[in-house]
Every structure is written in C-alpha cells, then in structure tokens.
DRENFI-513868 format. One line per field, with one value per residue (C-alpha): residue in one letter; chain; y, z, x; residue number from 1. Coordinates in steps of 0.05 Angstrom, whole numbers, always signed. Example, Ala and Ser with C-alpha at 12.3 -4.5 7.8 and 13.67 -1.06 7.14 Angstrom:
residues 2
resn A S
chain A A
y -90 -21
z +156 +143
x +246 +273
resi 1 2
//
This chain:
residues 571
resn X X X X X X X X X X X X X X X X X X X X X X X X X X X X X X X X X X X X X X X X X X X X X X X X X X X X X X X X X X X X X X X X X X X X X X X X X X X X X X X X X X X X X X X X X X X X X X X X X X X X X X X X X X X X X X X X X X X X X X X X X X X X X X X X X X X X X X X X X X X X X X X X X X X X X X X X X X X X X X X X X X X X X X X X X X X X X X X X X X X X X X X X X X X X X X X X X X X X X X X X X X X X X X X X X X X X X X X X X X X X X X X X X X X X X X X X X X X X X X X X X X X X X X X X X X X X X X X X X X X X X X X X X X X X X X X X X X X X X X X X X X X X X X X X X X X X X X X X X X X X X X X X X X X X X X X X X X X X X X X X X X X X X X X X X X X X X X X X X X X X X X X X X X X X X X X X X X X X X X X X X X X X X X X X X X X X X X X X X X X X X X X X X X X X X X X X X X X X X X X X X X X X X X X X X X X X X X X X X X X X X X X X X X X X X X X X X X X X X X X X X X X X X X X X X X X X X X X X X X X X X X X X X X X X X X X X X X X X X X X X X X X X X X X X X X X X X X X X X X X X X X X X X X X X X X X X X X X X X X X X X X X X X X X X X X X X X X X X X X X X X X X X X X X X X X X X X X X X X X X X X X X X X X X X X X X
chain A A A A A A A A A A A A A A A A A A A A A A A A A A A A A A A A A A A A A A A A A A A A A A A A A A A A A A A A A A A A A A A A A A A A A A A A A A A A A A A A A A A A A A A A A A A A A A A A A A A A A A A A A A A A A A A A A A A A A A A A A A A A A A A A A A A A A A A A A A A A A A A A A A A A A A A A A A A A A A A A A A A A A A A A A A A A A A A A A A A A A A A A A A A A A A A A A A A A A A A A A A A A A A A A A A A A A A A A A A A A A A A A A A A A A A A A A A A A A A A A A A A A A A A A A A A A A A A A A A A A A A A A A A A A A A A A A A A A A A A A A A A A A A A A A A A A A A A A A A A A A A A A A A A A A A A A A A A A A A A A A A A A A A A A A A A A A A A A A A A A A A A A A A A A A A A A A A A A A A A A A A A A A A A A A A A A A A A A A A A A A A A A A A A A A A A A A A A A A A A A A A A A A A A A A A A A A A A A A A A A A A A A A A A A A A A A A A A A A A A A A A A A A A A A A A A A A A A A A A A A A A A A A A A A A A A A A A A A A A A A A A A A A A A A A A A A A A A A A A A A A A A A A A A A A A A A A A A A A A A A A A A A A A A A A A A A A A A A A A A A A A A A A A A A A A A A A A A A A A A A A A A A A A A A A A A
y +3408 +3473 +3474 +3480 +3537 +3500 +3465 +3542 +3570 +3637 +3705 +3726 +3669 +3681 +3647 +3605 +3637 +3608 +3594 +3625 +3698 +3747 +3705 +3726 +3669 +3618 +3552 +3487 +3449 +3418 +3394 +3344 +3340 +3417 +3422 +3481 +3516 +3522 +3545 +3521 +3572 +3565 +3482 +3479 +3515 +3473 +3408 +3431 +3462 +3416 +3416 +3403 +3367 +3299 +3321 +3289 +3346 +3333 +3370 +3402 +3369 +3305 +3339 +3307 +3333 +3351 +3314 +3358 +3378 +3340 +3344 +3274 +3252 +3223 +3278 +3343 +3384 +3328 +3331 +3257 +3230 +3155 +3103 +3037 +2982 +2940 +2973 +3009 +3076 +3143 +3167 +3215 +3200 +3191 +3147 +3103 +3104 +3074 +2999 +2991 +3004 +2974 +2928 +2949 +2976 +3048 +3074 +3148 +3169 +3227 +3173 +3137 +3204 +3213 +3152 +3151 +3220 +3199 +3134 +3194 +3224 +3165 +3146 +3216 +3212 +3148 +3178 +3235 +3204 +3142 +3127 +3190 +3205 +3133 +3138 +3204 +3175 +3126 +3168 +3212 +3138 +3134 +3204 +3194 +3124 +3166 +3217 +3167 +3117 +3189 +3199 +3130 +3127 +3191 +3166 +3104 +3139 +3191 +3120 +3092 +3153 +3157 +3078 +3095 +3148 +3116 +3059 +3105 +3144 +3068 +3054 +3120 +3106 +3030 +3053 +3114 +3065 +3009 +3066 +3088 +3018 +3011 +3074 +3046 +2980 +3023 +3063 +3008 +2961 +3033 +3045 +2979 +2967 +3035 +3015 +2951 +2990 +3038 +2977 +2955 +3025 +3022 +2955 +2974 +3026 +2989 +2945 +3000 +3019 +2953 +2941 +3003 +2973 +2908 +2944 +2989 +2926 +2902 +2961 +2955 +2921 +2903 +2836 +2853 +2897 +2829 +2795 +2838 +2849 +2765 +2793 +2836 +2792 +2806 +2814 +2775 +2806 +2837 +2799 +2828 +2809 +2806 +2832 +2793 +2829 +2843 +2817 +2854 +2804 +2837 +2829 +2780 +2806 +2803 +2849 +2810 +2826 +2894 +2896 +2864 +2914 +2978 +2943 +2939 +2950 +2892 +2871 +2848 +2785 +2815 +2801 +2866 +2875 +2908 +2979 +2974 +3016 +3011 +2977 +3016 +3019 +3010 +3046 +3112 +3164 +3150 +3224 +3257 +3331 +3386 +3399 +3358 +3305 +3327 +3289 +3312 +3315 +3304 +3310 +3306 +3233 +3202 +3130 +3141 +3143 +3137 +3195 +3230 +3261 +3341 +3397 +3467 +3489 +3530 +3569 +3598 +3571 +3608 +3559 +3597 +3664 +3690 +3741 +3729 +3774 +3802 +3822 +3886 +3849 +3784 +3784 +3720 +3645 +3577 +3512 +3451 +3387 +3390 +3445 +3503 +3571 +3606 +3682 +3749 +3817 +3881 +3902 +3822 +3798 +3717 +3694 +3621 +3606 +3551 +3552 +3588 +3650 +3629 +3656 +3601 +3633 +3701 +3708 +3778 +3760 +3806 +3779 +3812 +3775 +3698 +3691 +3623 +3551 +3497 +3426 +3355 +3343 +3394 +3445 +3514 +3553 +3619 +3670 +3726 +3776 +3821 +3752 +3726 +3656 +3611 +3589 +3527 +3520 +3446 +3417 +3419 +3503 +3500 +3550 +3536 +3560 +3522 +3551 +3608 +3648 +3682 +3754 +3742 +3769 +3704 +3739 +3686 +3611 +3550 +3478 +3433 +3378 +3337 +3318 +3365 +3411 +3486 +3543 +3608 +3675 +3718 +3784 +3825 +3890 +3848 +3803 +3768 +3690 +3632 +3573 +3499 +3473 +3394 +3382 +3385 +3444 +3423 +3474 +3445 +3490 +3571 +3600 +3674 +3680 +3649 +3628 +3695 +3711 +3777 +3769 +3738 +3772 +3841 +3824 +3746 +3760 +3699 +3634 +3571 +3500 +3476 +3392 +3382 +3415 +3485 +3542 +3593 +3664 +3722 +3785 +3854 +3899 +3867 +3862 +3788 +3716 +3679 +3608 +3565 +3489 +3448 +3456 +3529 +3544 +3606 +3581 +3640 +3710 +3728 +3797 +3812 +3838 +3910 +3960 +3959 +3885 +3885 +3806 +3789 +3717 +3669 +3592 +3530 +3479 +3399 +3419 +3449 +3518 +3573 +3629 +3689 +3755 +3839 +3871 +3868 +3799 +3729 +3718 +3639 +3611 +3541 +3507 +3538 +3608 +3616 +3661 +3622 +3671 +3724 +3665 +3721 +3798 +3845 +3852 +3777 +3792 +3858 +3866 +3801 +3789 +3722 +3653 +3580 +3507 +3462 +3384 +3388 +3428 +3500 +3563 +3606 +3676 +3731 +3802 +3875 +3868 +3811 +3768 +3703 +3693 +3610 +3588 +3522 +3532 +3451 +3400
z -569 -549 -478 -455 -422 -365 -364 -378 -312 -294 -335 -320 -271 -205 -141 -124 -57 -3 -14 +45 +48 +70 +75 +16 +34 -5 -21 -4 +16 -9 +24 -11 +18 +10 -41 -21 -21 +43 +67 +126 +178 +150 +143 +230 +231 +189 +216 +286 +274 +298 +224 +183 +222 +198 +127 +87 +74 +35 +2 -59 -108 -87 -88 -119 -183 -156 -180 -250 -233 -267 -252 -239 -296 -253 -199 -228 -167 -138 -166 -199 -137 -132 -182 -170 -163 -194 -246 -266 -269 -243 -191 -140 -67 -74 -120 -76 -40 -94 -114 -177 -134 -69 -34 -79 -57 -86 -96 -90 -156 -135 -127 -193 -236 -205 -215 -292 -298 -280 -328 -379 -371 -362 -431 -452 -422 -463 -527 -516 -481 -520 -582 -612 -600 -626 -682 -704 -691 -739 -791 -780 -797 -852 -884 -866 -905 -966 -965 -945 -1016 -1065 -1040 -1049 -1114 -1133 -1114 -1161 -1219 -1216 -1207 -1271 -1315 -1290 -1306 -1375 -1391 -1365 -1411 -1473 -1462 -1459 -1524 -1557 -1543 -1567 -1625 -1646 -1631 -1684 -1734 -1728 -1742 -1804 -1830 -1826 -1856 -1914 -1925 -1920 -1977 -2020 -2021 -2043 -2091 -2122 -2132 -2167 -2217 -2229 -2237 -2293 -2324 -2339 -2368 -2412 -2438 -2443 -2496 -2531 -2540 -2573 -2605 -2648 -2656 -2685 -2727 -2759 -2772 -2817 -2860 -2874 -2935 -2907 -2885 -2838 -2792 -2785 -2758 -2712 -2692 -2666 -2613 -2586 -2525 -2493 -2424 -2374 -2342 -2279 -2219 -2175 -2117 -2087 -2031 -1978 -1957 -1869 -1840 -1790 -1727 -1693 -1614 -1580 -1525 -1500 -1458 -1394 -1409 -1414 -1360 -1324 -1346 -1324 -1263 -1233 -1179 -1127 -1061 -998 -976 -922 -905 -885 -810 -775 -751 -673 -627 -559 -512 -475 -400 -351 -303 -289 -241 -171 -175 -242 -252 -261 -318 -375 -392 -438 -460 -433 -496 -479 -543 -508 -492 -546 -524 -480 -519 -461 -414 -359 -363 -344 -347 -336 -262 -228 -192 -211 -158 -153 -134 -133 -152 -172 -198 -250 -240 -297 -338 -334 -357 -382 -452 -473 -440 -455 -406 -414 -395 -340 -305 -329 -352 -413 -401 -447 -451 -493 -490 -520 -455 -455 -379 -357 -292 -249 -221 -152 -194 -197 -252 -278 -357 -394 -468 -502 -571 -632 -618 -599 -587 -586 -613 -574 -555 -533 -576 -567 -556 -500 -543 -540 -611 -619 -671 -698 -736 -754 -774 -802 -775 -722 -671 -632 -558 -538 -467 -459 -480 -541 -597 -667 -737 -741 -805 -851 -874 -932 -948 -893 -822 -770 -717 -679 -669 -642 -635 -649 -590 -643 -689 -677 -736 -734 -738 -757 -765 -808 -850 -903 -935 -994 -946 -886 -865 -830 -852 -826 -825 -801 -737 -784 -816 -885 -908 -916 -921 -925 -907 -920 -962 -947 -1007 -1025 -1040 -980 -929 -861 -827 -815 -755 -727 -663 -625 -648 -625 -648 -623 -602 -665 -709 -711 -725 -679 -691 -648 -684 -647 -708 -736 -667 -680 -670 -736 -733 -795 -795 -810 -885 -882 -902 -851 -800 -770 -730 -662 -653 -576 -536 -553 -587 -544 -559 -575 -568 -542 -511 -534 -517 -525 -460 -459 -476 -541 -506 -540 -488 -510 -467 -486 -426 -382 -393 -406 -463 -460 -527 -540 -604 -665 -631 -594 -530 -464 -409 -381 -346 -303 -293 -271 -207 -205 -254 -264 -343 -361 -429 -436 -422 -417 -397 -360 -362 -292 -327 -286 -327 -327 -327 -345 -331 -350 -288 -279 -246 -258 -230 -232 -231 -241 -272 -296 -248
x +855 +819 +791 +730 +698 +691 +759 +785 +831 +802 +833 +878 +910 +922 +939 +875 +837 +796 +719 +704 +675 +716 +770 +830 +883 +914 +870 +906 +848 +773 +716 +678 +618 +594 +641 +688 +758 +788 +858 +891 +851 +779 +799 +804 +742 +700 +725 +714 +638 +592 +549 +610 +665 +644 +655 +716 +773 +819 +883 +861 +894 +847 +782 +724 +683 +612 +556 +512 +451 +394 +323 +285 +238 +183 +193 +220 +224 +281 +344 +385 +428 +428 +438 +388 +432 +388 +349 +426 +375 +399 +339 +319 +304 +241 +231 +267 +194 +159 +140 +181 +246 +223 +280 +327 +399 +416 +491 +509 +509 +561 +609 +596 +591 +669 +691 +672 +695 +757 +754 +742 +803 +847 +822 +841 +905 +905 +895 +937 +1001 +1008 +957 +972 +1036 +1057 +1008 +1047 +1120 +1096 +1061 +1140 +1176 +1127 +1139 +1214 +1213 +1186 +1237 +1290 +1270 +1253 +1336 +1356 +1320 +1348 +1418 +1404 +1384 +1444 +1496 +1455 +1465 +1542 +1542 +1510 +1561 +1622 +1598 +1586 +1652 +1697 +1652 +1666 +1745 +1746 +1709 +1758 +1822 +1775 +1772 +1841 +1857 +1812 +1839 +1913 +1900 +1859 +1925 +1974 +1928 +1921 +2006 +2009 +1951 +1984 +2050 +2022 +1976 +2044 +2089 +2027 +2024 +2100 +2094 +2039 +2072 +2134 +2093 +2062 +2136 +2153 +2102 +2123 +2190 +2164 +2123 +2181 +2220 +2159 +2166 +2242 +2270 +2320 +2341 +2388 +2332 +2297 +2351 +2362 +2287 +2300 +2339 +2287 +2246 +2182 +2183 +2146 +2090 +2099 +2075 +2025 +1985 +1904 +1896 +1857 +1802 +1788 +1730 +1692 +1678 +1613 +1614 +1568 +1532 +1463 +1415 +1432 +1513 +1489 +1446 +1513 +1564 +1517 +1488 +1419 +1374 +1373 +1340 +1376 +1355 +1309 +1239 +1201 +1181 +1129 +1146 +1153 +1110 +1119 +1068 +1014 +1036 +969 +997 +944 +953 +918 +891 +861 +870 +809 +816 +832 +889 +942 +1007 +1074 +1114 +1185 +1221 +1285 +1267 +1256 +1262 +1201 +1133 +1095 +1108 +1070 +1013 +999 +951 +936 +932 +879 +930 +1005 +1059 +1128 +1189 +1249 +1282 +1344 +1390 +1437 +1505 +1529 +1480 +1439 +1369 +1349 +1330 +1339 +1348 +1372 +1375 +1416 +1403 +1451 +1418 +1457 +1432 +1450 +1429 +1432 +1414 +1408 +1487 +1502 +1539 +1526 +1526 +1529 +1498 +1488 +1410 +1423 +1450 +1528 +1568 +1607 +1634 +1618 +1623 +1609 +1573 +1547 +1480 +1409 +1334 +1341 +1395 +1426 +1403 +1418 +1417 +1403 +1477 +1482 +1520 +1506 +1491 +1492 +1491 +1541 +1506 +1571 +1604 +1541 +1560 +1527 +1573 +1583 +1603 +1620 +1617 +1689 +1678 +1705 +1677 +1676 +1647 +1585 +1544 +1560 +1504 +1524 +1491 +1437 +1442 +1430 +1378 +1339 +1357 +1319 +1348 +1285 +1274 +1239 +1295 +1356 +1338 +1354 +1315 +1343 +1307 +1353 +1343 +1373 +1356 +1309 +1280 +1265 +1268 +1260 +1319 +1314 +1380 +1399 +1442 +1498 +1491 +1459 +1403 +1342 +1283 +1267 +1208 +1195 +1120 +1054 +1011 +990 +1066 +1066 +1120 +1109 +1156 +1195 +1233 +1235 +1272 +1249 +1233 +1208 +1179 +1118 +1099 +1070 +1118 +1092 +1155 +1129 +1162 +1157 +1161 +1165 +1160 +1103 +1071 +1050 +1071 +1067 +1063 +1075 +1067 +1126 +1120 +1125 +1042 +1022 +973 +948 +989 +962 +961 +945 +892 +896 +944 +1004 +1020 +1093 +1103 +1187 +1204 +1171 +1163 +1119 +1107 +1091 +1013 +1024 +1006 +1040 +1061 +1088 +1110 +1093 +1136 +1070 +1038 +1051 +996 +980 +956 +925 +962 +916 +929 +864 +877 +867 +892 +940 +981 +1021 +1003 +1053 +1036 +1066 +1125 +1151 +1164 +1170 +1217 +1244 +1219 +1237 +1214 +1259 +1241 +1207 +1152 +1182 +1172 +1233 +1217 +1271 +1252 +1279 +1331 +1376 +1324 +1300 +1230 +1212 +1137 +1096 +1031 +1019 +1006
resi 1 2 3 4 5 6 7 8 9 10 11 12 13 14 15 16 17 18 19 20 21 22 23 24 25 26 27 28 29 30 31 32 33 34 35 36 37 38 39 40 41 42 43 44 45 46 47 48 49 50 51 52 53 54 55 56 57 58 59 60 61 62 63 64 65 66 67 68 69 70 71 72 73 74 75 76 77 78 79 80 81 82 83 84 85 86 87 88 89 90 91 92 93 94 95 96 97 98 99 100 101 102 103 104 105 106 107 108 109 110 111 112 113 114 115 116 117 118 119 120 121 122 123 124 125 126 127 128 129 130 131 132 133 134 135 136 137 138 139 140 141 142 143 144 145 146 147 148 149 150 151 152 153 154 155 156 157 158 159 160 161 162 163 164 165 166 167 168 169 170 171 172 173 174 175 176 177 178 179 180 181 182 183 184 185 186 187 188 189 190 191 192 193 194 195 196 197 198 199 200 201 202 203 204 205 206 207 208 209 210 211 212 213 214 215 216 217 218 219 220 221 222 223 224 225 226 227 228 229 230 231 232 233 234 235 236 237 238 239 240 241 242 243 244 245 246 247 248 249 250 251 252 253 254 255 256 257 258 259 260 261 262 263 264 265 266 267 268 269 270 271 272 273 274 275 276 277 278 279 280 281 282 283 284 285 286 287 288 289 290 291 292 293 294 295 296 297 298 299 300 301 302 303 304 305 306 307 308 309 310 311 312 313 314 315 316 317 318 319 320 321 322 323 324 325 326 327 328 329 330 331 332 333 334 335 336 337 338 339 340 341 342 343 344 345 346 347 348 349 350 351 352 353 354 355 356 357 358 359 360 361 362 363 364 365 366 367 368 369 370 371 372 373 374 375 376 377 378 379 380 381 382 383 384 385 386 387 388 389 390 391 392 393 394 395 396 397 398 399 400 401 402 403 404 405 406 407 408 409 410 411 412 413 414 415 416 417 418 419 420 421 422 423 424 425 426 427 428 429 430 431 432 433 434 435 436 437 438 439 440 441 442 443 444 445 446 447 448 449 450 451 452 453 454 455 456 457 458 459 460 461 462 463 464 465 466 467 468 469 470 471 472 473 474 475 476 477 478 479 480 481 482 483 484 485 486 487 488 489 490 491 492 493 494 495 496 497 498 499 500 501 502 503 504 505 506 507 508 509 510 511 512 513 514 515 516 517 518 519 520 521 522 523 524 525 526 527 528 529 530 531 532 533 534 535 536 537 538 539 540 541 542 543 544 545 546 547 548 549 550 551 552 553 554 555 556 557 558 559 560 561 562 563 564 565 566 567 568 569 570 571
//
C-alpha cells in the first residue's frame, strides 16, 4: 500500500522539532487542545501560562488527530464542531441556538472524529495483520498443494510406466523361454518324423527291388528258378508312429488381474478437512499511530499469524553505537537470532561480534558485496567465489561445503525468512543471475531475462527478499535496484534521485519498505518502488554502506569505518 501524502513523513527524515518558534529542540510532547509540538522546556511554559495551563499535554506518541475543517451548511462562516446527540448531525455552535436543536445535548465532535479515526485504523490493522496475511498463507498452502499433487502425480505416472515396463520385459522373457520351447519340441517331432519317412524310403525301395526279382523268375523256363523264387518272403511293413500334436493353453486373465499386477491409484481412507487459519485476536493497541497501520511481518515466526502492528515514524531515533574491531569498514551485515553479528568488508575479513562490539571469531573468506547470511536454522552461509561453492557455518562453528556452483561465480546470497529458500546472485563471463535454491541445496529456479529477453543485471552484489515475495537485487554497475516478483517477471528498477546513484546495501523491513543505501543516503522505497524519503542524510550517518533489521524493528547501519550506527525509525 502506497501512502498518502498526508500519511507521508517529511523528506528527507529528520529528528522531529519543537512547534514553538524559535525554538530548534527535540519534540517529545503534544498539546491537544491547540494542537502543538512541544519539547520538554516550551512544555513548563505552556502549562504554567495562565491561557494555556489548563490544556491536556500529553507525550507525543498519545497526541490526538485534530478535528478537518468543514464549513457549516446552514451557517458557512462557522466551522463543523459538535455532533447533536440526538439528531446524530454534525453542527456548528450556532445552530445549537436554533429551534430544531433546542434541548438537545451536543458531543464534541473532535472527540468522535478521533475516536472513529482510530476505529479506522484498527480495522486497517485488521486487514493488514491478520485477514491478509492468513488469506495469503492460505492462497501459499493452496499453490503449495498444486505443486505438491503436479509432483505426486508426476511420481505416479513415472512408477506406472516403470510398472508397465517391468511387466513387458517379464513378458518378453516368458515369451522367448515359450518359443525356445516350441522350437525344441518342433526339432525333436522333425528328427523323428524323418527317420520314419527314411526307414519308409528304404522299404519302398526294398520292394521295388523284389518286385524285379519276382518278375525275372516269370520269365525263366526253368522250373528250378521257381522253386527257388518260394523261398523269397515279403517283408512286413515297417512300423511307424503319429505323432500327437501340442496344444497351446492360452492364459486366463482379465483387466482387473492386469490392473492388479501393474497397480493403481488409490485413496487413503481420509476425509478432507478444512485448512486451519488461526483465530483473529481482539486485542488492539490502546494508542494508534499517525500515520497508517501496517502488519509486522515476522517471517521468522511463523507459528504466529497475528503479530504486532507498526508504522513509519515522524522522527529517526538512534539507540546505540558501536565499533566493530577488526575490520577496516563495514560492507556487509548479517544478524542471528541469538543476537550475534556477522560483519565484512572490502579486504574479505568475516568478523563475528557480539552487539556491544566484542570480537568473538574471525574468518578470512574469498567473498565481496553480500555475500553471507544467516538461515532459518541459525547457520551462517557464505559464499567462495575462487571455490565457486557456498559454505556452511553451524552453531557448533563447523564449516562445510554447502552448494557447488559449477562454471558460475556465487556473488550475493540471501536466506529467505519466508520458507528457507536461497537466493544467490552469481555471474560469469556469458551472463549474469539470480538462482533460488531450497534449504537443502536443490536448484529450483534461475532468473536472468525479463520478457523482452535483455538482461536484468550486470552486477547483483546485494540481494534481498521482500514480505510478499519480491527478489530485490541491488546492483552497483547498473546503478539500479531490480526487483522481480517471486516468479522471476521484472517489476520495475529504481534508479535514484539523480546521476550519482550508485545503490550498495540493501534491505527490506516488516512494512514491505524497500531501503536501499548510495554512500550518502538511505533511499526508502514503498513495495512497487515508489520513492518515499531520504530516511537518513549524512549529516546523521557518515557514508552509509550496509544495512540490516533485527526482530525488535532496529535498523543496523554499517558505514565506510568499522562502525555500526543503530536507529529506530517504526514505532
């Protein structure tokens, strides 16, 4: 959500001043009644002045939201400032005076106009800290379910086919053993029916033979020749056999033994239940802030989807400051969830500090720009460009190859506090990237063109991931940050406020705000890259270069010494 011109904190930001003329110190108090900023000095004055010291002054924070100014329509010269209690009609003074509002009681409409303004915003805060964060956890289930049953499905069809052709290759080996079989039973019945039609051939010709004999015993003369042709026998014929024929037996089987033997898709016995969404806590803040109600987003939290409620501060607050030994500048920063911070500069010396500056470890890396973060698991990650490999640092300080990268050089890394994913900026001589890996190292997603096909980056040596999935990127040689949604399609490049932008750290708070630093300014951003402010100027910060959020809503700033500058600019 853009904000309004009105809801808008002056630009640049600065530390809010007193209303008073003249006077230049810091506000901490409001009046409500003549509706101005006071600081400590100029709030003893006006509650000891005779004309004001009735007035209610309260801390600033509390202040009330003065009443519009609308013109009454039956007297236009007198301004709207009671509500008839009877009539429920906003009025002026006078027009208590007249007989259609005579004896009735009036209510300062001041009061009222508060009072639903704050309803406003509590239904705001509503919208923004519960309805639609839940609505989009489910609509997340949702699209997970669908890429969770395209896998499954997947899965199934792959185990069919290797079903199928586990199937076919059993059938293709029964079938060659059957034939085999056949083809010895053919050869065994063909020796056989052979040496029967040789053992008739002989006999036949055997016959042929004697019948010639019998024949030249006709012819002769002589008596004796047909005595002796009485002698002469016919053999018997030779005894052969039939074969009996094989008989193919066809298998019995039906669709359902088929359906049996290659298995099919079933259903557990589960009823579907409704997704769960957790209930809407009541509970509002006693005190609304100016300017409108945002959601505090705190991804690392996920079992909370109602979570407290912030929004953009009319004044910058510094809470602490630090050096960080060690290091010659801080170019780069990463905070775990036990309060540690990971700090690096330009020479690739990786410092581990507690928050009042302590060294506790120092690792020297191959790494430049944002090159390390911290995960959902507390782990440090970091990347090693001459390696081309992404590291991992356990609790217990143990480093391991994470992820290989191949032919590209690993430049930036993010650790998403949505869902664990990676980011990685990397490059190579051909081309430039962003890859989304899972916690576990499995790629799942490059993006390097948008839908024209051109490049979106040249040099991604920050990156970050914004509350509604954005991959923000900042990117020094192209002097832009280009944000991409979570599919990869180029949302839009902010290029600055004027030719010297050269954008360096880069991170993303509970608001969706996008800030983003040039070595003079912290540029804040709303979420579709409209320009809001110049949160910090460097009379504040000198040369500021790296940033990061800590779950109290602090902004860590790093600067071109070993410095650590921390400010609040939510409340």
């Amino acid at each position: 959500m853009a904000l309004s011109k009105a809801q808008l904190p002056s630009t640049p930001q600065h530390f809010l001043e007193c209303g008073i003329e003249d006077c230049e110190r810091n506000c901490e108090f409001y009046c409500n009644i003549c509706h101005t900023r006071l600081c400590k000095k100029c709030r003893d004055e006006h509650q000891r002045s005779l004309e004001t010291k009735s007035h209610e002054v309260v801390l600033y924070q509390q202040w009330k939201r003065q009443l519009p100014t609308e013109k009454c329509k039956i007297h236009p010269t007198k301004d709207i400032e009671l509500l008839c209690d009877e009539c429920k009609i906003p009025i002026c003074s006078k027009c208590t005076a007249t007989p259609a509002h005579k004896g009735h009681t009036f209510t300062d409409l001041e009061l009222i106009y508060s009072e639903k303004f704050s309803h406003c915003q509590e239904e705001i805060a509503k919208i923004h800290e519960y309805f639609l964060p839940t609505s989009k956890d489910l609509q997340r289930e949702i699209n997970g379910d669908v890429t969770e049953i395209k896998k499954i499905m997947d899965n199934i069809r792959t185990s069919m086919k290797t079903e199928a052709e586990s199937v076919k290759i059993l059938v293709d080996k029964v079938t060659s053993e059957n034939m085999e079989e056949v083809n010895k039973i053919e050869q065994s019945f063909m020796e056989k029916l052979n040496n029967q039609e040789t053992t008739i051939e002989k006999y036949i010709t055997y016959l042929n033979d004697l019948d010639k004999k019998f024949h030249v015993y006709l012819s002769s003369l002589k008596p004796s020749k047909l005595f002796t042709a009485e002698d002469m026998q016919i053999q018997p014929i030779p005894v052969t056999t039939k074969p009996v024929m094989p008989v193919f037996t066809a298998g019995k089987y039906s669709e359902d033994d088929i359906a049996n033997l290659l298995g099919k898709v079933t259903f557990p016995n589960i009823e579907e239940e409704a997704r769960k969404a957790q209930p809407l806590k009541t509970k509002t803040p006693k005190s609304i802030p100016k300017s409108t109600t945002y959601q505090v987003m705190k991804d690392s939290q996920p079992e909370s989807n109602v979570k407290q409620t912030q929004s953009l501060s009319s004044s910058v607050t510094k809470v602490r400051e630090f050096k960080v030994p060690g290091v010659d500048c801080i170019f780069h920063m990463s905070l775990d969830q036990s309060g540690r911070l990971w700090v690096s500069d330009d020479d690739s010396n990786l410092v581990q500090t507690d928050l009042q500056g302590n060294q506790l470890q120092k690792i020297q890396t191959s790494g430049g720009g944002g090159y390390h973060a911290v995960t959902l698991d507390g782990d440090l990650i970091f990347t090693d460009m001459l390696k081309k490999v992404i590291n991992r640092i356990t609790l217990d300080n143990n480093i391991t190859e994470f992820i290989r990268t191949g032919d590209w050089l690993p430049i930036s890394i993010h650790s998403s506090h949505i869902n664990g994913d990676l980011l990685v900026g990397m490059g190579k001589r051909d081309g430039v990237k962003v890859t989304r890996y899972n916690k576990t190292g499995k790629e799942l997603q490059n993006i390097q063109r948008d839908n024209k096909g051109q490049g979106l980056y040249s040099k991604p040596y920050y990156i970050t991931e914004n509350i509604n999935g954005d991959i923000c990127t900042s990117d020094c040689s192209k002097k832009a940050v280009v944000v991409v949604n979570k599919s990869g399609q180029h949302r839009f490049s902010y290029t600055g406020q004027g030719s010297k932008y050269r954008p360096h750290g880069i991170c993303t708070d509970v608001l969706g705000h996008i800030l983003v630093f040039d070595m003079q300014n912290i540029h804040l951003l709303d979420k579709d890259g409209q320009f809001l402010s110049l949160l910090i100027t460097p009379k504040q910060v000198s040369c500021p270069i790296s940033v990061c959020m800590d779950d109290e809503n602090n902004l860590y700033v790093g600067q071109d010494n070993n410095t650590v500058k921390v400010i609040k600019y939510l409340q």
